[in-house]
N, C-alpha and C positions, 0 to 999 in steps of 0.2 A: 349141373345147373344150380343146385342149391349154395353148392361151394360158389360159385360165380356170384350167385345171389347174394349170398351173403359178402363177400368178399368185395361185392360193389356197394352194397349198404355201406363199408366200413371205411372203405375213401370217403364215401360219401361224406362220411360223420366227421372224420378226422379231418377233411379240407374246411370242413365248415368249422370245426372247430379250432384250425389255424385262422380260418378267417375272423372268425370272432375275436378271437387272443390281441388278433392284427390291428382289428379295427378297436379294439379298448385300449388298445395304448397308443393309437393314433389319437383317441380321444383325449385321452389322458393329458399327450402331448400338447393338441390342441388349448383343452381347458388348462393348462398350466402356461399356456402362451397368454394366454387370455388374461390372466390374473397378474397384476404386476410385481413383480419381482419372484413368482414361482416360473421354477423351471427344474427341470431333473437333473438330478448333481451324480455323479457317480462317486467310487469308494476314496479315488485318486485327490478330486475335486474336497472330500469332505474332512480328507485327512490333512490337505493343504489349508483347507480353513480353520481347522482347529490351531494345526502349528501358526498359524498369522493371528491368529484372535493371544493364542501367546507372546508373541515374539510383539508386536506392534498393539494389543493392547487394546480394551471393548472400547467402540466408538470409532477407530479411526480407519473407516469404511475405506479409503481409498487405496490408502495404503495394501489394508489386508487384500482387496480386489486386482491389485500388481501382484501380488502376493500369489494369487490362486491361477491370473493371467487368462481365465476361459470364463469368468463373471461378473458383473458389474457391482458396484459399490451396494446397488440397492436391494441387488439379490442375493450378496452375502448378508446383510443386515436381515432380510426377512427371513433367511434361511437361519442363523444362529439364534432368533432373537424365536421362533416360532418353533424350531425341532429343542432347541439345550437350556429355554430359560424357561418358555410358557409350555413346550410340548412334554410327553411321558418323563424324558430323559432330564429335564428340568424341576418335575415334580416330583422327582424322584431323590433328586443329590439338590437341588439348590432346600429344602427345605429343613433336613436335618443339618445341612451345612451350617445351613445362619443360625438354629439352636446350640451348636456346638460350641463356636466362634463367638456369638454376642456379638453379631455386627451391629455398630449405631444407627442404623437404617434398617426397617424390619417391612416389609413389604405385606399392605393389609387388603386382603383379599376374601375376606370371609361374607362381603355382600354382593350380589349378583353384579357385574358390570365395575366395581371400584378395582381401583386401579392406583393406588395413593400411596406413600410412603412416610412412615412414622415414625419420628426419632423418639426411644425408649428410655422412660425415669433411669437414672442412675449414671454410673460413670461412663465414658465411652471405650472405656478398658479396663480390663479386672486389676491389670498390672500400674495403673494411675489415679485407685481411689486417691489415696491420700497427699497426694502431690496436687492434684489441681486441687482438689480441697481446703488444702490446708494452707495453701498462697495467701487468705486473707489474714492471717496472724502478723506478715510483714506488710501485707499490699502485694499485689502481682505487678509485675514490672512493665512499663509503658513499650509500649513499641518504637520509641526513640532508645532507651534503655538494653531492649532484646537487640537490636540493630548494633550497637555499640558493642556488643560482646559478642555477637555472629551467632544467636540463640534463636532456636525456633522453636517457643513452646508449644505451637499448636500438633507437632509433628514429634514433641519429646524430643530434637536434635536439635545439632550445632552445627554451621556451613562449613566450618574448620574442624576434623577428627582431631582427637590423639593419635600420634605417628601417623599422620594425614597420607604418608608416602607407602605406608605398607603395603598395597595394592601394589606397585611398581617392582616388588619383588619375586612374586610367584604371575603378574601380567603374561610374560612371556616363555613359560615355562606348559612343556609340551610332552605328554609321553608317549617314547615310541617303543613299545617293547621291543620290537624285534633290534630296532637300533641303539642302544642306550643300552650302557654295562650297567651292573650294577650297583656299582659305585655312583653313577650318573644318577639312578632310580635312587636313591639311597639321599645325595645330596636334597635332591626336588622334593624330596618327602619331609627331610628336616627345615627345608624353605616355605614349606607350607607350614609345615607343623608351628614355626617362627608367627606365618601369619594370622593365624589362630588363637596365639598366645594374643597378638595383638590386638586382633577382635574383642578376646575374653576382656580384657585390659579394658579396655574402650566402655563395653557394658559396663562393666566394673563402676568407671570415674560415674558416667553417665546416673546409674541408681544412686553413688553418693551424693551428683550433686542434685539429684530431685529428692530427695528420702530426707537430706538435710536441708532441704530450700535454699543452695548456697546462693542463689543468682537472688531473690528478695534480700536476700540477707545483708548480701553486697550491698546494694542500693538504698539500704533502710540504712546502712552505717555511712555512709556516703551522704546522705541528707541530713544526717545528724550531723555531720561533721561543717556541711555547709550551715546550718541553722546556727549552729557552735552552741549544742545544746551542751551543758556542764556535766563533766565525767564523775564517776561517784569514786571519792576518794580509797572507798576500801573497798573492795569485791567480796560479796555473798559468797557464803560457802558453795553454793552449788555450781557458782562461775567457777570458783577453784577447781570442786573436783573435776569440774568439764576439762577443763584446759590440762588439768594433768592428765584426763585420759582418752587426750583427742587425738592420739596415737593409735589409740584401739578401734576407735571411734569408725575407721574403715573396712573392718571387719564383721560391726554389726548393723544391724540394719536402726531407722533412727528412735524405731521404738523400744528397742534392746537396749541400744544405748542411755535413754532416759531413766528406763527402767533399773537398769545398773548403777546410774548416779544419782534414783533414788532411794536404791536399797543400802545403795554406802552411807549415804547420808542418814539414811534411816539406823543403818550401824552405829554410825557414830554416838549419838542420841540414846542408844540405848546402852552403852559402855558406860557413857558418860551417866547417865543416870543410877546404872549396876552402881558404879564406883561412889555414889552421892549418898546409894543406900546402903552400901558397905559400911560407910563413914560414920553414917548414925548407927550402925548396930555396933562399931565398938566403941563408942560413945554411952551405951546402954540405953538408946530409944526403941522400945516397942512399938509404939503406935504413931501414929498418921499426927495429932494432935500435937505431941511434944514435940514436933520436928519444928514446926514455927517457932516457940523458946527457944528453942536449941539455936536456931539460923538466927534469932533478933539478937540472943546472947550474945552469941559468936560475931553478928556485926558490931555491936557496944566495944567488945575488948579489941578489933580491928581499930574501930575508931579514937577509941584512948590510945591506943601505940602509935598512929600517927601523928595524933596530937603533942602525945610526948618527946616524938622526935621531933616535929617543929617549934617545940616549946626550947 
């Protein structure tokens, strides 16, 4: 009897306790029908919403909702935008993310209810202080000007690459280990490897030509030329040594560069000077004082010998 007793208490407990289990997630279900755009997603449903928020990109609800094919545009949007941006999982990775990066949009949230977004003092990239910067030593070039060279300064590119066709080489290129000898695997790796170099290449031009302003540069000598401002008949030494070392010149960056043509120049100056002070110590000047006799002397007798020879 006790065991019976007992033993009917324990359905008892347990029915009722399936019944409850039952009846809260019928609720559950209900209040999430209720509310718009919540609805219960399973594992299948959230891993498909992740790949489509990749693949098609934040915002384009419709898409991603073909994408997922069991929820509506409006139920993926609340669903990413409330579990991965505002929920745990948001406050967890989107907040160190944007300390780490410097995105130019910083999301301020530090007062109850704001909701606003703040573009931050400084560059919009660690990698473009001194190129947007430093545009106003020529002028920044007009948007008729960017268009005519197929230059996108807002974006740091150009609508036309270097070897623009490099992609077209490893596009169709596929590994099948089981099928493809070795020799096969071997070719597609040196076709990569090719497309690589021409990536590298690409950065390459690209930091030359921002690091040296070539695109103002263009343009300022091109309205000179239009204006017909008048060329200077001899070049400064510092034009010289540029141009003899504008060879090198793609090797460093533009403030190594400067810095190189002006320690040469600085070289020079100081040779030149060594050799000025040489000249008066075997001369027999000591001091600082007799070097002006010395130099007015030595102009006087300059100037009688040329007088003599056009005498």
């Amino acid at each position: 009897m006790d065991t019976g007793q007992y033993s009917l208490f324990g359905s008892n407990n347990s029915s009722s306790t399936s019944n409850g289990s039952s009846s809260s997630t019928n609720a559950a279900i209900a209040a999430s029908s209720l509310v718009p755009g919540k609805s219960i997603w399973t594992a299948r449903e959230e891993v498909r919403l992740l790949d489509a928020i990749e693949q098609y990109g934040f915002g384009n609800w419709e898409d991603i909702s073909r994408h997922i094919e069991t929820k509506t545009a409006e139920e993926a949007r609340v669903k990413y935008i409330g579990c991965y941006i505002d929920g745990s999982i948001g406050r967890a990775t989107w907040g160190p993310a944007m300390d780490r990066r410097q995105l130019p949009l910083e999301h301020n949230n530090t007062e109850a209810g704001s909701n606003s977004w703040q573009v931050p003092d400084g560059p919009l990239s660690p990698s473009l202080p001194s190129s947007l910067g430093s545009m106003a030593q020529f002028g920044e070039p007009s948007p008729q000007h960017c268009a005519a060279l197929g230059s996108l300064p807002l974006r740091d590119d150009f609508e036309r690459e270097w070897d623009n066709e490099a992609e077209c080489a490893v596009a169709p290129l596929f590994l099948h280990s089981q099928d493809d000898e070795d020799i096969d695997i071997a070719l597609k790796l040196v076709q990569v490897d090719m497309y690589l170099r021409s990536l590298r290449e690409r950065s390459r031009r690209k930091r030359v030509v921002r690091d040296f302003e070539l695109i103002p540069l263009f343009f300022k000598k091109e309205q000179d030329r239009q204006h017909q401002q008048p060329r200077k008949k001899h070049k400064d030494e510092r034009e010289v040594v540029s141009e003899k070392l504008r060879g090198v010149s793609q090797f460093q960056t533009a403030s190594e560069h400067h810095n190189l043509v002006k320690s040469l120049l600085k070289e020079k100056q100081l040779r030149a000077r060594i050799k000025e002070l040489v000249r008066y110590r075997r001369n027999g000047i000591r001091h600082v004082e007799e070097c002006y006799e010395f130099d007015t002397a030595r102009a006087r007798r300059e100037k009688r010998k040329d007088f003599k020879k056009k005498g």
